[in-house]
ZALUM-433945 format. One line per field, with one value per atom (N, C-alpha, C): atom name; x, y, z. Coordinates in steps of 0.001 Angstrom, whole numbers. Example, Ala and Ser with C-alpha at 12.3 -4.5 7.8 and 13.67 -1.06 7.14 Angstrom:
% residues 2
tortor N	CA	C	N	CA	C
X 13190	12300	13200	12850	13670	12900
Y -5690	-4500	-3300	-2250	-1060	30
Z 7800	7800	7800	7080	7140	7870
END
This chain:
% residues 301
tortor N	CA	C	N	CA	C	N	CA	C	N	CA	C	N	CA	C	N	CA	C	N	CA	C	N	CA	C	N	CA	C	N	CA	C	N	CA	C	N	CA	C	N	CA	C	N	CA	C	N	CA	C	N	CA	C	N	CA	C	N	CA	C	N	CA	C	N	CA	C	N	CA	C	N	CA	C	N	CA	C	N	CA	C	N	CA	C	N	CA	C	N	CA	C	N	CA	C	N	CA	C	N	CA	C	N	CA	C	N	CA	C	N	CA	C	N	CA	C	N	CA	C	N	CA	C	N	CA	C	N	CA	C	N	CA	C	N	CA	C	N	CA	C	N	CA	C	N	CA	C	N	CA	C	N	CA	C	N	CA	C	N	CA	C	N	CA	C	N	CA	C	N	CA	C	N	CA	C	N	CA	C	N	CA	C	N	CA	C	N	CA	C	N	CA	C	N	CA	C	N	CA	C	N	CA	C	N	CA	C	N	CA	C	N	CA	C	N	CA	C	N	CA	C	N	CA	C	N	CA	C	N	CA	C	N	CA	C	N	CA	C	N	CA	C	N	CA	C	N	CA	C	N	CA	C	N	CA	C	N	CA	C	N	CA	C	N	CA	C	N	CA	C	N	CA	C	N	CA	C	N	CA	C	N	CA	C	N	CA	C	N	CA	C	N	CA	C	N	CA	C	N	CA	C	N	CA	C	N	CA	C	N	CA	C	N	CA	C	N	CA	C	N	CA	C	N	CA	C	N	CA	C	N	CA	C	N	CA	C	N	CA	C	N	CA	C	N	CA	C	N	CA	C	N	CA	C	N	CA	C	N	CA	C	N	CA	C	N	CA	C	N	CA	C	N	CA	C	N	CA	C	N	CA	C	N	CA	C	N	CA	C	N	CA	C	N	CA	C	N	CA	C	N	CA	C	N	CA	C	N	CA	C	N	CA	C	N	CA	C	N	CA	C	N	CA	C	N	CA	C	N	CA	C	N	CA	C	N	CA	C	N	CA	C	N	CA	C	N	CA	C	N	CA	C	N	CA	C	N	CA	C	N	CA	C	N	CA	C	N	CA	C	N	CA	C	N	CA	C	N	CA	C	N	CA	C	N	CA	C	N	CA	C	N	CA	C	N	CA	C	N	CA	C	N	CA	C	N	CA	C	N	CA	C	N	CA	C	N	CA	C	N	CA	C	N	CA	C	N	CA	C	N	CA	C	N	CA	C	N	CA	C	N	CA	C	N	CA	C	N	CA	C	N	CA	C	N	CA	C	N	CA	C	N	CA	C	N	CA	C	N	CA	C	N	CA	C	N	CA	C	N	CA	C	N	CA	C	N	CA	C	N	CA	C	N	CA	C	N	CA	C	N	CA	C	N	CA	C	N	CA	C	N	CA	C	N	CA	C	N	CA	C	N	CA	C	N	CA	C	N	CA	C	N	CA	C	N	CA	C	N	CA	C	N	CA	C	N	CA	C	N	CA	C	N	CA	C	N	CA	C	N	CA	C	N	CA	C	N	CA	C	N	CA	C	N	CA	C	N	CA	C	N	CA	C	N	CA	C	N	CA	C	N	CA	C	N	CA	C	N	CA	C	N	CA	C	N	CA	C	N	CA	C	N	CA	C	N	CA	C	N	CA	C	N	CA	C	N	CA	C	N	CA	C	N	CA	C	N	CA	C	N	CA	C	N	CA	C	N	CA	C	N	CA	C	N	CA	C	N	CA	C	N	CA	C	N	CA	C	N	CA	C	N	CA	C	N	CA	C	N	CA	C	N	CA	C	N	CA	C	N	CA	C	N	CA	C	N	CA	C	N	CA	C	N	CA	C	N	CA	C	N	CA	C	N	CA	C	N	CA	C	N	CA	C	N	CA	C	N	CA	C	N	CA	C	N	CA	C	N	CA	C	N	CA	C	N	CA	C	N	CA	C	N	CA	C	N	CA	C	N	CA	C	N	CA	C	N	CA	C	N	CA	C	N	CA	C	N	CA	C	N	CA	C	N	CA	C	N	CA	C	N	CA	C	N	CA	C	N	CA	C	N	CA	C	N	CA	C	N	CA	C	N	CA	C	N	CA	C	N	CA	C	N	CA	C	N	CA	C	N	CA	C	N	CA	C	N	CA	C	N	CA	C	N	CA	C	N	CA	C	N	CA	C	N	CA	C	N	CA	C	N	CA	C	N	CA	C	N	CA	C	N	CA	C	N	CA	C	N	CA	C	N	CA	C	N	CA	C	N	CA	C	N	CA	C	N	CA	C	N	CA	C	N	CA	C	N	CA	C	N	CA	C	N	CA	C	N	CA	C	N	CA	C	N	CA	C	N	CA	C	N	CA	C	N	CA	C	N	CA	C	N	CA	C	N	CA	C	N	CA	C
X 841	0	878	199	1448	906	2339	2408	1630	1123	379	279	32	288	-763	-1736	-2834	-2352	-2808	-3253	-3589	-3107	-3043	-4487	-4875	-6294	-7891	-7452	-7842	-8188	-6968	-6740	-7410	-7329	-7837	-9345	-9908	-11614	-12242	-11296	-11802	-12081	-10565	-10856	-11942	-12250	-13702	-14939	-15015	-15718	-16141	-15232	-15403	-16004	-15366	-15913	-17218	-17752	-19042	-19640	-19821	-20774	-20959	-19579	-19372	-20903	-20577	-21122	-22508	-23313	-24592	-25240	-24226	-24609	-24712	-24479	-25110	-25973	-26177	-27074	-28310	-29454	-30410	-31313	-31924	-32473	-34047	-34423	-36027	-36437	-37598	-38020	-37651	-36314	-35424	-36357	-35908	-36639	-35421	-35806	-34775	-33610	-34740	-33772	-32919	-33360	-32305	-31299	-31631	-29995	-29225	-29783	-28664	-28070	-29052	-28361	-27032	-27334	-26181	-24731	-25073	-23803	-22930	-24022	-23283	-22556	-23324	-22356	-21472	-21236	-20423	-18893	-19502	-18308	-17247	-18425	-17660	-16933	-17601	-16468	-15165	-15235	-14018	-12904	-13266	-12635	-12636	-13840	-13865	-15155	-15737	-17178	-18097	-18840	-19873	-19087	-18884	-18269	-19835	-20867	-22123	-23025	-24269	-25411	-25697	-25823	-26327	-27457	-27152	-28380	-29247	-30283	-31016	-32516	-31847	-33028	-33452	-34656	-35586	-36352	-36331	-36896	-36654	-37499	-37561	-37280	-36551	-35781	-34767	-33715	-32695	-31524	-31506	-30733	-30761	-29926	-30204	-31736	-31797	-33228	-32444	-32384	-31732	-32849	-32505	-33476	-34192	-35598	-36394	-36297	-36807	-37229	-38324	-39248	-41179	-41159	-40606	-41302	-40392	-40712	-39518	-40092	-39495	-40239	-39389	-40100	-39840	-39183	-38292	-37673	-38613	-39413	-39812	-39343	-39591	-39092	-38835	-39299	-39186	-38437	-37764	-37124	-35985	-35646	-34217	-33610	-32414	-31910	-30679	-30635	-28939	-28568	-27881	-27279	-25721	-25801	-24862	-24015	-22927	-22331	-20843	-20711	-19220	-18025	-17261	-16194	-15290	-15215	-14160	-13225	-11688	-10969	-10170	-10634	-10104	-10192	-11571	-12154	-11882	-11205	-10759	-11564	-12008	-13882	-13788	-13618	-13918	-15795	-15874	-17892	-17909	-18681	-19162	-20754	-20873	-22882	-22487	-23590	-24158	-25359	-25716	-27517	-27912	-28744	-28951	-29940	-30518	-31863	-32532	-33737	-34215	-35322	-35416	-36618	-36154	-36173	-35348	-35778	-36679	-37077	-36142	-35284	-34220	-32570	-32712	-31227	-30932	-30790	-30405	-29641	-30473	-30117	-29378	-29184	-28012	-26922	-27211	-25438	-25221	-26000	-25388	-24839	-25379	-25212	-23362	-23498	-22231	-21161	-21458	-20305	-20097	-21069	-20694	-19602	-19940	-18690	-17291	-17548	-16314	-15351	-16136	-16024	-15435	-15805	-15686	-13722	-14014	-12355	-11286	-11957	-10930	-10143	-11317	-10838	-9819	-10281	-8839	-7327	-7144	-6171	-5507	-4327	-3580	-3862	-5132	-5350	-6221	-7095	-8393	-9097	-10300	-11097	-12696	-13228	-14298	-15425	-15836	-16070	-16649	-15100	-15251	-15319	-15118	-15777	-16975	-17726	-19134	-20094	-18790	-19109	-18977	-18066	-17614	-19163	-19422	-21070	-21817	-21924	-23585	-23106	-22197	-21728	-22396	-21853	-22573	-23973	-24331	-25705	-26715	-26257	-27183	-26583	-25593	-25152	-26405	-26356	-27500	-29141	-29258	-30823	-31342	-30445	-30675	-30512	-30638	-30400	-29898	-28505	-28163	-28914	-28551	-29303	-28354	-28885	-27921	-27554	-28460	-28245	-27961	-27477	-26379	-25236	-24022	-22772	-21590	-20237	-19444	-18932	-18221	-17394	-15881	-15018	-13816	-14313	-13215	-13539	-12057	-12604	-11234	-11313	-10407	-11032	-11675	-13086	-13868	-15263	-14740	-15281	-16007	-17267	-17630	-17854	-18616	-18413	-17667	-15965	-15594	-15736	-14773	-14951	-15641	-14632	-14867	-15852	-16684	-17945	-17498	-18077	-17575	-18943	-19779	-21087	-21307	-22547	-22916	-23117	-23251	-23152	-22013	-21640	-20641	-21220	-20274	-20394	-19548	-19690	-18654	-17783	-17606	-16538	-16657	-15356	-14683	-13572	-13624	-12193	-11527	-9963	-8750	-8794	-8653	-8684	-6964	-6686	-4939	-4688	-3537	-2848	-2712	-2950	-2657	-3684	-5300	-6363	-7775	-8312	-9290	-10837	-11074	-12741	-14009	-14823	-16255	-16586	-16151	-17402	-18455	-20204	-21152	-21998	-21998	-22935	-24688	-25585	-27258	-27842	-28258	-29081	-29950	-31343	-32387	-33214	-34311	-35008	-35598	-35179	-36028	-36991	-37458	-39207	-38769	-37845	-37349	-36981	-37045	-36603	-35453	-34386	-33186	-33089	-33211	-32966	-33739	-33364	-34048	-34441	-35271	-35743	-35912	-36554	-36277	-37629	-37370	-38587	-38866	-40029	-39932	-39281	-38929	-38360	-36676	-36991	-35231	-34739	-33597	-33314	-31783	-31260	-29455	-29504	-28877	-28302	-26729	-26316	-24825	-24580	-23810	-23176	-22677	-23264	-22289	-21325	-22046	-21365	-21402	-20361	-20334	-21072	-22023	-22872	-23765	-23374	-24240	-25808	-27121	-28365	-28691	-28325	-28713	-29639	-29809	-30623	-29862	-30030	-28090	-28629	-29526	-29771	-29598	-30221	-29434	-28087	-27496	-26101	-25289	-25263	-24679	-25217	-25963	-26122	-25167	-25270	-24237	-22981	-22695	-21214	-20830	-21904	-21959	-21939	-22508	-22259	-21102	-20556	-19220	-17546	-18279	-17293	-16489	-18239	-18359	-17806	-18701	-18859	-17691	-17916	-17361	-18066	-17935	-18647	-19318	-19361	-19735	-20995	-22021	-23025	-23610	-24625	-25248	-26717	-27030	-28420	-28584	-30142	-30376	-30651	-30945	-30905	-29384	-28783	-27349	-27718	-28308	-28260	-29871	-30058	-31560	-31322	-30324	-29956	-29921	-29515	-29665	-30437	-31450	-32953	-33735	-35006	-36638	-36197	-37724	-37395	-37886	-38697	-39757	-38661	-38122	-36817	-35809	-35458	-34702	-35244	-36124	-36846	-37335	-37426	-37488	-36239	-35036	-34021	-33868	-33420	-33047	-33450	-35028	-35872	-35398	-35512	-34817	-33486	-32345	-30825	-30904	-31790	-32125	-32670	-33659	-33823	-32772	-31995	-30935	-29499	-29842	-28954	-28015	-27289	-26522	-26257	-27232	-27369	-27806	-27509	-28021	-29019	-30130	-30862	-30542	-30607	-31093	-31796	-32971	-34226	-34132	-34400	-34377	-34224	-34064	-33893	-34308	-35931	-36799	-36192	-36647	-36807	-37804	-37846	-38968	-40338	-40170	-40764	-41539	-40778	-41101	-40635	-39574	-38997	-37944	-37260	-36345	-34985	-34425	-32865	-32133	-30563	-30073	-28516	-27444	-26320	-24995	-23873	-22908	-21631	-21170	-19717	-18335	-17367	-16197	-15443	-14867	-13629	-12578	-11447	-10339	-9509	-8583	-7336	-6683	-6224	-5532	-3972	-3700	-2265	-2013	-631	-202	-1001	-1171	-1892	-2981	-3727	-4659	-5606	-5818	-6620	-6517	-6486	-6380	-7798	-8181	-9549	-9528	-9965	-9885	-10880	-11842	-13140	-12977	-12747	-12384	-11747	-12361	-12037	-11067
Y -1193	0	1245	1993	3677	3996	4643	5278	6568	6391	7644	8590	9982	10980	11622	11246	11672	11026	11556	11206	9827	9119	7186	6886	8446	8128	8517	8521	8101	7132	6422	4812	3993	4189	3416	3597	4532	4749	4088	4394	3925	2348	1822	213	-189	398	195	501	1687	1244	797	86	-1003	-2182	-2587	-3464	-3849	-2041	-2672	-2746	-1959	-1878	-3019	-3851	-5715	-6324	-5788	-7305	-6659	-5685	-5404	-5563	-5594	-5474	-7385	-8381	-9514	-9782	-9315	-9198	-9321	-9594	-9637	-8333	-7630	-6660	-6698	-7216	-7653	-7521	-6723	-6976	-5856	-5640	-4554	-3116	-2430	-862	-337	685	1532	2311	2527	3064	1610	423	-693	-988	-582	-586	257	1131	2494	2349	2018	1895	980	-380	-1335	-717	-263	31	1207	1983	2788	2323	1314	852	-108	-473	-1610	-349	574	1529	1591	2057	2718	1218	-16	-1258	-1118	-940	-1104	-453	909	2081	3489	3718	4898	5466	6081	7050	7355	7260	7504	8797	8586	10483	11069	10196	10894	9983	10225	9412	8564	7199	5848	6231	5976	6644	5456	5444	4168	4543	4795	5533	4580	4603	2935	4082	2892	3273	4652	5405	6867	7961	7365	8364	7658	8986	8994	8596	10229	10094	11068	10997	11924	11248	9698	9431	8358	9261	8318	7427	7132	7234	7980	8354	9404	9157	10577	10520	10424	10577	10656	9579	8661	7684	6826	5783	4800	3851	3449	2238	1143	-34	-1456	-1789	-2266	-2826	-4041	-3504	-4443	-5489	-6833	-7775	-7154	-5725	-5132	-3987	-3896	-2608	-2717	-1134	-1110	-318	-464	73	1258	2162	2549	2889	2203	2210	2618	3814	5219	5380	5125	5366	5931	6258	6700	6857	6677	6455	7755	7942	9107	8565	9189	9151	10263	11362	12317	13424	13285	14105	13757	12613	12063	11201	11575	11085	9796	8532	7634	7623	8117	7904	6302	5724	5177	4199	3714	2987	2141	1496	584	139	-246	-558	-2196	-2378	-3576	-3739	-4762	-4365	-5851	-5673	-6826	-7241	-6425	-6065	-6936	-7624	-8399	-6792	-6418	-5442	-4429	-4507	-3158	-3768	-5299	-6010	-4892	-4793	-4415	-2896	-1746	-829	-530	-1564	-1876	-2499	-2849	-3254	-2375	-1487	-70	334	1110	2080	1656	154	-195	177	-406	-389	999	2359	3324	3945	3216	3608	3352	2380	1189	2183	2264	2942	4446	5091	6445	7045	5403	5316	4588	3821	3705	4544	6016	6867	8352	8135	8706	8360	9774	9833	11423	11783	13269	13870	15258	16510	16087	14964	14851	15418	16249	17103	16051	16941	16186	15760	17036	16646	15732	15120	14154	13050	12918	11933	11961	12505	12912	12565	12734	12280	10767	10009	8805	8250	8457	7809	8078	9463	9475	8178	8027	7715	6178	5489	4412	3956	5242	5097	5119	5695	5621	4394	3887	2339	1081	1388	524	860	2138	2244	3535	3620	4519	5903	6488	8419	8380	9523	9682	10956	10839	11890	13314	14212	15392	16729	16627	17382	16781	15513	14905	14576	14978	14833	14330	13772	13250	15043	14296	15921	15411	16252	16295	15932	15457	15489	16174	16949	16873	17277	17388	16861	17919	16869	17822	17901	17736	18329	17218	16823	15155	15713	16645	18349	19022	18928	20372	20539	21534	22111	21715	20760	20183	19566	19593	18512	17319	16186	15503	14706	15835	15260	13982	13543	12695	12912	13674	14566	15085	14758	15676	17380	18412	19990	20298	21920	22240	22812	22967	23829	22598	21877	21002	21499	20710	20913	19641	20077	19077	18164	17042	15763	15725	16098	16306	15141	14657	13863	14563	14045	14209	14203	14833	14656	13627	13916	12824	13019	11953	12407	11588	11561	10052	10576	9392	9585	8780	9025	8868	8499	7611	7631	7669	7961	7838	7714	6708	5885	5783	6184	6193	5875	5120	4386	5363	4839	6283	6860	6219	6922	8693	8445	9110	10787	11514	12738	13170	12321	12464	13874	14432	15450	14984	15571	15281	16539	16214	17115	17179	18198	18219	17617	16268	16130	16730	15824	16545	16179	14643	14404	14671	15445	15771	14496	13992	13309	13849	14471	14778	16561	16552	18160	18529	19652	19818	21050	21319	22422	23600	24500	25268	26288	27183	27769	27945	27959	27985	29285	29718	31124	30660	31650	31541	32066	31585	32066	32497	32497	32845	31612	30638	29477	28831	28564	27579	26477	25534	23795	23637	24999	24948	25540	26502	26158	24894	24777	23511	21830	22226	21355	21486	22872	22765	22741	23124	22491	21140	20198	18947	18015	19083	18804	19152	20579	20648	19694	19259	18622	16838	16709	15576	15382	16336	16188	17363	18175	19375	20190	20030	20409	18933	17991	16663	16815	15978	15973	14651	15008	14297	13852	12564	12415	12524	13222	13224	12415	11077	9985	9334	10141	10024	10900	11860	12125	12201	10846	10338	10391	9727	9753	10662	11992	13320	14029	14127	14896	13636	14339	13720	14114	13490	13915	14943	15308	16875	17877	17794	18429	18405	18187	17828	18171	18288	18544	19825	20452	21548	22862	22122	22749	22959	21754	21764	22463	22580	23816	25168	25578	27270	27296	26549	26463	26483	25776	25995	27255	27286	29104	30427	29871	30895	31182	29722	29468	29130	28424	27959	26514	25907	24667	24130	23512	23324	21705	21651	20420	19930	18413	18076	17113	17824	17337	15717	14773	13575	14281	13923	13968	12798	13534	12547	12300	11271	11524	12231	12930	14047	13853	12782	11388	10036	10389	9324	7720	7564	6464	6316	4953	4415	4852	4674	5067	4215	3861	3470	3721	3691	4607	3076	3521	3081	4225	4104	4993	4951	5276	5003	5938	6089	7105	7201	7698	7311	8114	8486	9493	8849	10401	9846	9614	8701	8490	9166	9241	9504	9177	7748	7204	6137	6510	6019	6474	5483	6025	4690	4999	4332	4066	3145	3104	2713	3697	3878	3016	2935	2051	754	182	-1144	-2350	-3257	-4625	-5384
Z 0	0	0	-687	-684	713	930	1812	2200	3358	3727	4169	3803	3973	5118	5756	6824	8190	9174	10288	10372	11054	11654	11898	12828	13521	12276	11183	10038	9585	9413	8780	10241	11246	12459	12341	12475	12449	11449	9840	9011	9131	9735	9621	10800	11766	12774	11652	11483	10408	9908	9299	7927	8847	9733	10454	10972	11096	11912	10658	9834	8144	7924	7500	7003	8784	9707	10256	10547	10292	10106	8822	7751	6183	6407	7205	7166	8339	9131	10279	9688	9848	9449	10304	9758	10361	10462	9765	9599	10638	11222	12597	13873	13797	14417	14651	15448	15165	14493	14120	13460	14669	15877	16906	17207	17133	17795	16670	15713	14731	14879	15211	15687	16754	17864	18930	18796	18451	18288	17076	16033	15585	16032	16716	17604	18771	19685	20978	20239	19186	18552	18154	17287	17041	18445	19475	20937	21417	21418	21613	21033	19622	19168	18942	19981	20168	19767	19041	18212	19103	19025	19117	17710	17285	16253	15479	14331	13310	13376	13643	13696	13876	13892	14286	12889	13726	13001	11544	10375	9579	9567	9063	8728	8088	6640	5988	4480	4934	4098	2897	2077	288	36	119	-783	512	1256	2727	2110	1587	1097	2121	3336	3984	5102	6391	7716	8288	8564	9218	10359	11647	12780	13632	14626	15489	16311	16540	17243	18155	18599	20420	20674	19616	20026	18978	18232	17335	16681	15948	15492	14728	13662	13077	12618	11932	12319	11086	10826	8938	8887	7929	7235	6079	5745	4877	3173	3112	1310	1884	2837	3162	2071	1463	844	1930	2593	3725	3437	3093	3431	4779	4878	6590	6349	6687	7089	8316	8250	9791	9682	10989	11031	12175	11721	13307	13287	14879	14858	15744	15905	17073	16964	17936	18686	16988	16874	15318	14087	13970	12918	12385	11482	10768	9669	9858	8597	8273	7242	6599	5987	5974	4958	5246	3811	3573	3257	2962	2457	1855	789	803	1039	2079	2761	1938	732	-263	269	423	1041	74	-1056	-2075	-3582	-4075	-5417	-6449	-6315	-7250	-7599	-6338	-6167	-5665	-6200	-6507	-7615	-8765	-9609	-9049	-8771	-8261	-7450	-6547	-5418	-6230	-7170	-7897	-8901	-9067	-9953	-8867	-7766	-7194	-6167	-5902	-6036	-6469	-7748	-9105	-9353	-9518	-9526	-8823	-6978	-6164	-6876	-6797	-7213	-8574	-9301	-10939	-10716	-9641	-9641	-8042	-7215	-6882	-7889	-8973	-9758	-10192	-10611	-11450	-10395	-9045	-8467	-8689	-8305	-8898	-8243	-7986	-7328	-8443	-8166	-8480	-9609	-9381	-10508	-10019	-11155	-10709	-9699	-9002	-8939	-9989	-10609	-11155	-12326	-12693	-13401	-12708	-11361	-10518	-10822	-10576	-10910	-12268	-12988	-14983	-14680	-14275	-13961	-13269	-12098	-11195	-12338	-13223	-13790	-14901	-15731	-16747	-15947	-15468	-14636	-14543	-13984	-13347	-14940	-15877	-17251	-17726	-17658	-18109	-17682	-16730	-15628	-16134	-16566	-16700	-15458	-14405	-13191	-12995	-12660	-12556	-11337	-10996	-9902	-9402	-8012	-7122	-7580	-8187	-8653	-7331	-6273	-5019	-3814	-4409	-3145	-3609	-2447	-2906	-1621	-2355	-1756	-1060	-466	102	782	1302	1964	3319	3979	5518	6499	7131	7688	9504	10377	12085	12406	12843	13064	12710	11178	9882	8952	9377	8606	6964	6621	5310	5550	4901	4638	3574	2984	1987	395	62	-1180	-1341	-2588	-2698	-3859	-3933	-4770	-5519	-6658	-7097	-7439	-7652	-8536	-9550	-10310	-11921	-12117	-13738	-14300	-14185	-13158	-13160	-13930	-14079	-15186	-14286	-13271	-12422	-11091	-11069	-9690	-8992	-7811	-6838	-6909	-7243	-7330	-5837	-5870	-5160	-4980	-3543	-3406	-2624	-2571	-1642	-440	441	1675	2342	1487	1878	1930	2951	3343	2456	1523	1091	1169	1295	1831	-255	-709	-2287	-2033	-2360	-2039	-2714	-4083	-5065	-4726	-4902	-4343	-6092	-6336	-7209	-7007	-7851	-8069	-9288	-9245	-10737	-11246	-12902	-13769	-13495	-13127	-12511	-11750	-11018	-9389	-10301	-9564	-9988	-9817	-9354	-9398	-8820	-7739	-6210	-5212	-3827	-2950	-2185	-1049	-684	923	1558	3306	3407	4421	5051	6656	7337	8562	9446	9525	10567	11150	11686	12465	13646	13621	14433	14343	13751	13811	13957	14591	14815	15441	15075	15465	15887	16902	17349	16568	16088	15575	15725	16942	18111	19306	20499	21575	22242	22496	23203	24019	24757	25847	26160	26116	26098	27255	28551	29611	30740	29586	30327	31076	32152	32493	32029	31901	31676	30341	29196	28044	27454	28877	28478	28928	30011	30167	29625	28988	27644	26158	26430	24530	25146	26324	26799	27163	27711	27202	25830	25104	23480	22983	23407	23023	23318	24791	25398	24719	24512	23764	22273	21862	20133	19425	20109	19316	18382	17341	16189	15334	15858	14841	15675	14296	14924	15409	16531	17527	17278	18048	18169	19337	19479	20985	22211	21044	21978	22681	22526	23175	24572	24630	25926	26830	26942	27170	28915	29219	30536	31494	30862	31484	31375	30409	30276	29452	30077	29596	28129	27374	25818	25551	26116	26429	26304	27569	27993	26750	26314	25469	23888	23179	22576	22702	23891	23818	23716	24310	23968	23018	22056	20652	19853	20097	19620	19662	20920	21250	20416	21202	20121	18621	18129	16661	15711	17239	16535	16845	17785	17847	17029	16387	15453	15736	17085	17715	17740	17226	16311	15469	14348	13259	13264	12523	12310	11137	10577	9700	9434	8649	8192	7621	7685	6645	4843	4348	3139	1978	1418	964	-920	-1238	-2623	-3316	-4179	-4874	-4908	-5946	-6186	-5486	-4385	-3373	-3878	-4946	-5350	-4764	-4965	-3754	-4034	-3655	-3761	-3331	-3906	-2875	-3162	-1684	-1447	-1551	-1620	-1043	-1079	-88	219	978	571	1460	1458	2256	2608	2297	1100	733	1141	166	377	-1118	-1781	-3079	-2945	-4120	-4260	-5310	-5932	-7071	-8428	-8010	-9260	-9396	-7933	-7377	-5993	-5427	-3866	-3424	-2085	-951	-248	-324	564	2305	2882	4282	4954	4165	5117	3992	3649	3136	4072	4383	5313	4607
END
């Protein structure tokens, strides 16, 4: 393997990671709540030494993505569920991303091995100082091979500590203006596949279950400051589910904070993210870092 130019605690998260993805992507989930898959790949991450890069996703058919577990509600995987199950490891902010689509539906085999192969197709084509881009030309180029449309307002991005989005985005469409893919840096590519039918974007639904810190201020409440200093202490700037801190407030309680902080703008929500259409989708992703004349895959077993 080339030698690497990032942070160790990179290559370590990533391989937890990889680990828990592989042994839930055969787990059988049928039956499960959506909060008890989360819960488990989350206490499975914290076994193997890392902490969550963010909350457990677990977003079925035409819920693209950002659908954790609730605090007022939860539901059951059913036997036609298409699953992308989203997760991520940190150590000491050092973020490995990556999916999977768990397809339990034969209808939507097919779509789960585009949306694959697109991944697959689009780290081949890394490479030091390729544009994104043409990453982007590379997934759609795929995804019309197959018969499928990619999601055009979801995208790969950079990661860096801290930072599960920084800067760089890395589309699913060929754009006419990209950012160079450098050595030394960390990126999650993200393909989201959807059947012709689908409108290829997505959109905000209602349910919030993820939110993140964005700045440290003080409101004058002490139970909701010494809450975002519990969040800060913890998380930092990565984001949280609130069912992480069930132990220390009711959900009322808790629910109502998040509320005020949100309107103060001191923390950010995000909404689930539906398909247009209401057609299914489905994800896979990993975390690399480029070489000279390739990439390195970080969440790979």
């Amino acid at each position: 393997m080339d030698k690497l130019e990032i942070d160790e605690r990179f290559v370590t998260a990533g391989k937890i990671a990889a680990t828990v993805r592989e042994h839930f992507k055969k787990k059988d989930l049928v039956g499960m709540t959506v909060n008890q898959v989360c819960e488990e790949v989350e206490s499975m991450t914290r076994r193997l030494g890392a902490e969550p890069g963010f909350p457990c996703g677990v977003s079925i058919n035409s819920v693209t993505a950002h659908y954790s577990g609730e605090l007022f509600d939860d539901q059951t995987i059913r036997d036609d569920a298409v699953i992308k199950l989203d997760l991520g490891a940190h150590i000491d902010g050092y973020v490995a991303d990556t999916a999977t689509t768990i397809c339990y539906d034969p209808d939507y085999q097919e779509l789960t091995l585009a949306t694959e192969t697109a991944l697959n197709n689009a780290i081949k084509a890394v490479k030091d100082k390729i544009s994104s881009s043409n990453i982007g030309k590379v997934i759609s180029d795929t995804a019309d091979k197959f018969g499928f449309i990619p999601i055009s307002n979801l995208s790969g991005h950079s990661i860096e500590r801290f930072k599960v989005h920084a800067g760089v985005s890395i589309p699913n469409v060929w754009t006419p203006v990209g950012s160079s893919l450098i050595i030394g840096n960390v990126y999650a590519i993200e393909p989201f596949l959807t059947v012709k039918d689908g409108s290829g974007h997505v959109v905000d639904g209602k349910t919030k279950t993820i939110y993140m810190l964005i700045k440290r201020k003080k409101t004058g409440d002490k139970k909701i400051d010494e809450f975002t200093k519990k969040i800060w202490d913890s998380r930092n700037t990565l984001p949280f589910s609130p069912r992480w801190y069930l132990d220390d407030y009711k959900k009322e309680e808790l629910d109502a904070m998040l509320n005020k902080l949100v309107a103060k703008k001191i923390m950010r929500v995000y909404p689930d993210l539906l398909e247009a259409n209401n057609q299914t989708v489905a994800q896979f992703e990993h975390t690399i870092t480029p070489t000279e004349n390739g990439a390195v895959i970080l969440t790979k077993t």
